[in-house]
C-alpha positions as CSV (number, residue, x, y, z in Angstrom):
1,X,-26.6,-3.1,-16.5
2,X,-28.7,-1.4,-13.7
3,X,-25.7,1.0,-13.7
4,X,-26.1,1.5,-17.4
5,X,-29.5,2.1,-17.5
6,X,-30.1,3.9,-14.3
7,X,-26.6,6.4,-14.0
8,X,-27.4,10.1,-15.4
9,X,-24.2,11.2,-17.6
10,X,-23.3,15.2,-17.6
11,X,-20.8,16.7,-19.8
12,X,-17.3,17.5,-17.8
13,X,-17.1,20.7,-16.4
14,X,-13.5,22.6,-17.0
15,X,-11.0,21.6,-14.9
16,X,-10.8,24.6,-11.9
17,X,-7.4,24.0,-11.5
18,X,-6.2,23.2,-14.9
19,X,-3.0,25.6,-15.5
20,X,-4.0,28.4,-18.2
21,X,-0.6,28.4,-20.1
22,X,0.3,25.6,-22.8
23,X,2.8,23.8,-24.1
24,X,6.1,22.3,-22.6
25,X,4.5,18.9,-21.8
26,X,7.8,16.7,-21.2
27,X,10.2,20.0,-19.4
28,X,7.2,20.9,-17.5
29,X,7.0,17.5,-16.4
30,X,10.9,17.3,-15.2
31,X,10.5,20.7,-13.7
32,X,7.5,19.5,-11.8
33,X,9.5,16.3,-10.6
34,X,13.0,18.5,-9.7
35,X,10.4,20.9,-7.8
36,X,8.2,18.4,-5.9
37,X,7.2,19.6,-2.6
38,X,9.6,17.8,0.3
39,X,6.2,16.1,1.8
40,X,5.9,14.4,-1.3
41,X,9.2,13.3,-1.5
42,X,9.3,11.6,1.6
43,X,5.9,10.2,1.2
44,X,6.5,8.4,-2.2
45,X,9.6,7.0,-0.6
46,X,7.2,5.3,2.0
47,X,5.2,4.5,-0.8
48,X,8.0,3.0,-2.5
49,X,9.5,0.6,0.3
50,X,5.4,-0.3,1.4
51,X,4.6,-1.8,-2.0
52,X,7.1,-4.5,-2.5
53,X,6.4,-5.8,0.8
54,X,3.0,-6.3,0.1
55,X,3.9,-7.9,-3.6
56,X,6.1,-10.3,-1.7
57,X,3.0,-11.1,0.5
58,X,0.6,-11.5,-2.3
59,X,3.5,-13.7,-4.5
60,X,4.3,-16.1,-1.9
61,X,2.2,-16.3,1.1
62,X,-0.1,-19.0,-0.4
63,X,3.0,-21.6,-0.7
64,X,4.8,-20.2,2.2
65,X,1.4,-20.8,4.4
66,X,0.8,-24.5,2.4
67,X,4.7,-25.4,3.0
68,X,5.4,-24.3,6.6
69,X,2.7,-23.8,8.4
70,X,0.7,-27.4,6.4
71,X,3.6,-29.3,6.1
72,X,3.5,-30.0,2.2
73,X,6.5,-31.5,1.1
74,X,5.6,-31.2,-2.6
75,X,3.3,-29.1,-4.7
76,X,1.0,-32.9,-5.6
77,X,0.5,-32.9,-1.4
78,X,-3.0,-32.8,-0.5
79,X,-1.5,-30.7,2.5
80,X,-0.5,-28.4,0.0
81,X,-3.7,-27.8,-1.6
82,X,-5.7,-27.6,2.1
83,X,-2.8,-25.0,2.8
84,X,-3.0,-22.6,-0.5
85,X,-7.0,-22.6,0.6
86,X,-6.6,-21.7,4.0
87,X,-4.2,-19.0,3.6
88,X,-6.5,-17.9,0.3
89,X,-9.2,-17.2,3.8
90,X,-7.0,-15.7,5.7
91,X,-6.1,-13.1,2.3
92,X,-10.4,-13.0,2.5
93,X,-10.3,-11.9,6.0
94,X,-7.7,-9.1,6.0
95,X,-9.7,-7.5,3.6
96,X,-13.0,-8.1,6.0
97,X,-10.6,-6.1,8.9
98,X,-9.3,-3.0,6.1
99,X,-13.4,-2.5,5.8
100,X,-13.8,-2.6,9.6
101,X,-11.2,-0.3,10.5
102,X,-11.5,1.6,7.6
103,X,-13.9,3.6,9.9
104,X,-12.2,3.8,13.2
105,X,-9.2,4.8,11.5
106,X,-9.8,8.7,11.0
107,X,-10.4,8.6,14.9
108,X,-7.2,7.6,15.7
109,X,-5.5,10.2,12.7
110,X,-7.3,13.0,14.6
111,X,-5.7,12.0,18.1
112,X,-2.2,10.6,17.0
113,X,-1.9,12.5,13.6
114,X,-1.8,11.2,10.1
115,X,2.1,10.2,10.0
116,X,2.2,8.5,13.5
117,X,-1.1,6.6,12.5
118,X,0.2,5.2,9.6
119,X,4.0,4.4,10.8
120,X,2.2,2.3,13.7
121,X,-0.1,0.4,11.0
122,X,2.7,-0.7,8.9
123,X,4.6,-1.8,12.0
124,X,1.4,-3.9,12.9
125,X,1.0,-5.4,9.3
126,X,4.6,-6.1,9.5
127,X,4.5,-7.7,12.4
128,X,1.4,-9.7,11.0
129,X,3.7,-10.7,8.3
130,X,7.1,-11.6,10.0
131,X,5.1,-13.5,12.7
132,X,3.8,-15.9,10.2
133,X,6.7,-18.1,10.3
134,X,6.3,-18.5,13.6
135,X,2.7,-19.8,13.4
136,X,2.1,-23.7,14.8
137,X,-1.9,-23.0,14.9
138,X,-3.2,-22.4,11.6
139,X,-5.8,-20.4,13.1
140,X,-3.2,-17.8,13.9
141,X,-2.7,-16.9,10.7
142,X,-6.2,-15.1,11.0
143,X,-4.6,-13.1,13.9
144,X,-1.6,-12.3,11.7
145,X,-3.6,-11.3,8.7
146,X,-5.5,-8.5,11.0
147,X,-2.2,-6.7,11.1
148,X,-2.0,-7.0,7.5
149,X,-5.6,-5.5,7.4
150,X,-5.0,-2.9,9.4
151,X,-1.9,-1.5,7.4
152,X,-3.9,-2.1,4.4
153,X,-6.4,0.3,5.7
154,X,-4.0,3.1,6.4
155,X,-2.0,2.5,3.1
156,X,-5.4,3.1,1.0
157,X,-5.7,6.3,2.9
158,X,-3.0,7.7,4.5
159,X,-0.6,8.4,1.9
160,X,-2.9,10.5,0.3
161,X,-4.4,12.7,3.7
162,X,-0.4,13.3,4.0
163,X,-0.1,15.0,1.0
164,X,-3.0,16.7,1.2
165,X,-2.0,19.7,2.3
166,X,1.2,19.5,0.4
167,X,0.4,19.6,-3.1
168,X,-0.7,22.2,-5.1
169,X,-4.8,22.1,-6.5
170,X,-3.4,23.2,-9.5
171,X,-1.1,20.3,-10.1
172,X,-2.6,18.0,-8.7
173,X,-3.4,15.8,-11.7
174,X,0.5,15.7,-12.9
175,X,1.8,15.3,-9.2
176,X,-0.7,12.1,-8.9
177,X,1.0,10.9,-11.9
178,X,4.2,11.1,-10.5
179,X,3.1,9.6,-7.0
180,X,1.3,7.0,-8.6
181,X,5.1,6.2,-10.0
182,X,6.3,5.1,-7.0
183,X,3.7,2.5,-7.2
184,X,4.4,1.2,-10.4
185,X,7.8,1.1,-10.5
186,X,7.8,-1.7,-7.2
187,X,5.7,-3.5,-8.9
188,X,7.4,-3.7,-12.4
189,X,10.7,-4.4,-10.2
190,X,9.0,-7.2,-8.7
191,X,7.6,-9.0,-11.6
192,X,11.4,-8.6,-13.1
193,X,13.2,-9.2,-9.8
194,X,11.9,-11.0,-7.3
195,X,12.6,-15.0,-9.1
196,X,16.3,-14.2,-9.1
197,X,16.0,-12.5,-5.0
198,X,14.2,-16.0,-4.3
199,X,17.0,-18.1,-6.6
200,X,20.3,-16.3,-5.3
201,X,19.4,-14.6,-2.3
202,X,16.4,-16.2,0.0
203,X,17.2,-20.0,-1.8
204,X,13.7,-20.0,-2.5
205,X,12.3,-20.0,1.0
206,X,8.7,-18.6,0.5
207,X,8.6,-17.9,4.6
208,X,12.0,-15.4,4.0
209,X,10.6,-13.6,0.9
210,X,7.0,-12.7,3.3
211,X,9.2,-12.1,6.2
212,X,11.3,-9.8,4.0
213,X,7.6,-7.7,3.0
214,X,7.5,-7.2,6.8
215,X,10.8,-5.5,7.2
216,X,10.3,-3.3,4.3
217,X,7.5,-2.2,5.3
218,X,9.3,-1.5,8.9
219,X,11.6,0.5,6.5
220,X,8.7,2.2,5.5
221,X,7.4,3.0,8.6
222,X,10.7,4.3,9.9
223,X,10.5,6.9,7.2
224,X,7.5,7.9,7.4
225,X,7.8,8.6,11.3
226,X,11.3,10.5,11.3
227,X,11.3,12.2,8.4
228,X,8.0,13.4,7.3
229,X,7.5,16.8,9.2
230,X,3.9,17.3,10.7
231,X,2.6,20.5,12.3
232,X,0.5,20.4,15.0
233,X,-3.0,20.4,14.2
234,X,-2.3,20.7,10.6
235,X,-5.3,21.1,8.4
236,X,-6.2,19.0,5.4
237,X,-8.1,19.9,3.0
238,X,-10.7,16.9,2.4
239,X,-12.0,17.8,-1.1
240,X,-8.2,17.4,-2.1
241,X,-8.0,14.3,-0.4
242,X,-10.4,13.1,-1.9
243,X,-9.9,13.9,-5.2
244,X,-6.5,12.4,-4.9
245,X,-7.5,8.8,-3.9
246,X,-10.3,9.7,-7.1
247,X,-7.4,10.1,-9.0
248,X,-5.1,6.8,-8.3
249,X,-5.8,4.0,-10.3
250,X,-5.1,0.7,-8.3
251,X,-3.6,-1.9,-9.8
252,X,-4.3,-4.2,-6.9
């Protein structure tokens, strides 16, 4: 309500970079996909391995935490219930560490550069999440879950500094539609998908399906090291960044 009340409304101003000629919605659409710059191609393939890993970790850590690491041998366990909680503040705390190294992060982008900064993230928050079957401690799930917060930080910004001095200004509203693809599509595959990976392929072992978030996103990180191509002191240009995270609309 205080938002309501106290938030001044203007009129939108024409988009700068909106493209002057009309018409051709869907074939401009294919052409734009066929033509996508090669940063962006490489970039949405990270993208695309990153996600499921983190579905995985949001599906099943809860019960893989309550089982393994709380001993629950069924869901009506009172282990099981002190175990979904626990591992519900350990999700809390990850979240506390993104904030916190949300602001060291642009330090260590400006010394290592953007595509080495975020390979080593996702190798630390999958090493948070393929170390958690090996936690005795419950307490060390805290420890795993700062790796988990530290890739979380770099996936929320990295992505989009990469391709920041790869796309276009003046499509970048139909390029972030496309990008944000890459997104959506893991996650509809996963809501399809992953009952019949966990039934015929990890026998329902909730430790296996968050192990098997880490190594995507070690798959993810691999990609985004050897294949994405950066210049030395490459420039990025911020306003662009920044209206590109504008742009993406989370569903998570």
């Amino acid at each position: 309500l205080y938002t309501v009340f106290t938030t001044k409304e203007y009129p939108l101003a024409d988009d700068p970079y909106k493209e002057k000629k009309s018409g051709g919605g869907m074939k401009e659409i294919f052409s734009t996909i066929r033509n996508m710059p090669p940063r962006m191609r490489i970039v949405s393939l990270v993208q695309f391995f990153t996600w499921p890993g983190l579905f995985l970790m949001w599906f099943y850590y809860a019960i893989a935490v309550a089982y393994h690491v709380f001993g629950a041998k069924t869901d009506t366990d009172p282990a099981f219930g002190d175990g979904k909680d626990f591992a519900g503040l350990t999700l809390a705390f990850y979240n506390v560490v993104t904030f916190a190294f949300a602001f060291v992060l642009p330090f260590i982008a400006d010394k290592l550069g953007r595509k080495t900064t975020h390979s080593l993230c996702l190798l630390i928050g999958a090493a948070g999440l393929i170390s958690v079957a090996f936690v005795q401690d419950k307490n060390m799930l805290f420890l795993c879950m700062t790796g988990v917060g530290i890739a979380w930080a770099s996936i929320l910004s990295m992505p989009y500094a990469m391709l920041g001095s790869a796309i276009p200004p003046s499509k970048i509203g139909i390029y972030m539609g496309i990008f944000n693809f890459f997104i959506v599509l893991p996650e509809i595959m996963a809501s399809l998908g992953f009952k019949y990976l966990m039934k015929y392929v990890l026998n329902n072992d909730m430790m296996l399906a968050v192990q098997l978030g880490g190594v995507l996103m070690i798959v993810a990180a691999l990609i985004c090291f050897f294949f994405i191509k950066e210049k030395k002191n490459e420039r990025v240009d911020e306003e662009l960044v920044t209206e590109l995270e504008i742009r993406e609309e989370r569903s998570v």
